[in-house]
N, C-alpha and C positions, 0 to 999 in steps of 0.2 A: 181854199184849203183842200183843192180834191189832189192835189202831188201828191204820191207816198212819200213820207218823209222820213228817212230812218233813223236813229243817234246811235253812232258808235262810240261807244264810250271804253276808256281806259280802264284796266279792269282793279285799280288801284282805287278810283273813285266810285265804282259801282257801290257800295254802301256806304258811303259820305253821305248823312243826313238832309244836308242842303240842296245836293244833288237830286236826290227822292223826293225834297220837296219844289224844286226846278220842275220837275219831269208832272208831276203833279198836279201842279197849278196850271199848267198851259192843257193839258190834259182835258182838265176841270172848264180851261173857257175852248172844245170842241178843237182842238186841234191832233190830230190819229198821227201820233212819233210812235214809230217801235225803237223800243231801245235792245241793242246787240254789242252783248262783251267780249270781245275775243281772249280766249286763253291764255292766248301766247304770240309775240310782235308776229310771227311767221301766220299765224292765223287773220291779221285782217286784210291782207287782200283778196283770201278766198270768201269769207264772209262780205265784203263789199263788195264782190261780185257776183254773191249770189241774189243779195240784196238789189241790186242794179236787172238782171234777169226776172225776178219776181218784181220788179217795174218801180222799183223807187227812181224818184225823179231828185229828190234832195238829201243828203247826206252832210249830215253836222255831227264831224268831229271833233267827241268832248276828251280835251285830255291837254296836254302842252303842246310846247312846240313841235316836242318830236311827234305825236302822233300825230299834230295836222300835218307835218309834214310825209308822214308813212302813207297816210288816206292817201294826201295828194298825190302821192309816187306811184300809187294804185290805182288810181283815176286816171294820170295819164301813160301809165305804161310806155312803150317806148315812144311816145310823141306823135307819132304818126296819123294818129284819129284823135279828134278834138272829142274829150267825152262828154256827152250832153245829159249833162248831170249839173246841178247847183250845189255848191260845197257851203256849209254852214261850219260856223266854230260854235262853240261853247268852250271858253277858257278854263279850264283847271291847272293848267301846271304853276310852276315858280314866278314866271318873269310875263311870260304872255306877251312877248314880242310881238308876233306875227298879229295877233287879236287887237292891242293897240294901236300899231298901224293902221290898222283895217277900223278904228275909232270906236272898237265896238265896248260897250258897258260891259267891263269886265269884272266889277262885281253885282251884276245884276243878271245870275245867269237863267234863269226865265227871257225876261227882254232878249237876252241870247238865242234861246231856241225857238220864240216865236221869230226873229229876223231870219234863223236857220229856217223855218216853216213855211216865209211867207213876201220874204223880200226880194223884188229880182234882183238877180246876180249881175256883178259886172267880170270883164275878163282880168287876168291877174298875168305878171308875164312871171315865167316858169323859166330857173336858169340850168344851167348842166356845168358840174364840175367832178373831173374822175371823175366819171361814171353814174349818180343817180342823181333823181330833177331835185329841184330844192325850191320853195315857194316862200320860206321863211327870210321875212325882212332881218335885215341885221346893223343897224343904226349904231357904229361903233360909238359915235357921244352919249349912248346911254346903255348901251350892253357892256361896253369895254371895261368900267371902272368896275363891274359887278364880278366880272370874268376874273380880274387881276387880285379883285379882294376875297374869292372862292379858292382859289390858287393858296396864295398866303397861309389859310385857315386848316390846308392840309396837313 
């Protein structure tokens, strides 16, 4: 446990009770997470790169897809340097595509951020489409009918 480990968290779930007691608990059995809310979408890549400078080595993005994907796009900026950094999730959005995938207990968000604290990482491949990276699985047999029945409801 000596990585600094940081939790950026969505600032939507920052007082979600479950949440406070996630952060808490793992807390409680000796593991040092700071947790950091950004503002505003435009705010987390400066914050997780200051977090990354003041020497965090693990970074668990709590929030959906979109924000593992925004961390992700911040971590690796334009491709070129491989960042040597461990990306943790902590699922909170809707559907928790990419967190699934990845097999993680997606309602057991403790269990979460201890794997974000303490699991080695493995590499993940990173696509490019127009323009920014994208890390999020997208498994049309099980996003697809949810996509088309969100649609409808409009």
């Amino acid at each position: 446990m000596a990585d600094t480990t940081v939790f950026v968290l969505h600032r939507k779930s920052a007082n979600e009770p479950y949440v406070k007691e996630a952060v808490k608990t793992v807390r409680k059995e000796g593991y040092d997470l700071r947790v950091l809310v950004p503002f505003s979408k435009s705010e987390k890549p400066r914050i997780l790169h200051e977090a990354l400078e003041r020497g965090a080595t693990r970074i668990i993005a709590g929030g959906g897809d979109g924000t593992i994907n925004a961390i992700a796009n911040a971590l690796i900026g334009n491709g070129k340097i491989k960042p040597d950094v461990t990306l943790g999730i902590c699922p909170l959005g809707t559907a928790n595509d990419f967190a699934r995938g990845c097999e993680l207990p997606v309602d057991d968000l403790a269990e979460c951020l201890r794997i974000g604290c303490e699991r080695e990482g493995r590499e993940i491949d990173v696509g490019v489409l127009n323009g920014p990276e994208f890390s999020s699985t997208w498994p049309a047999w099980d996003s697809a009918p949810r996509l088309r029945q969100r649609r409808r409801s409009r």
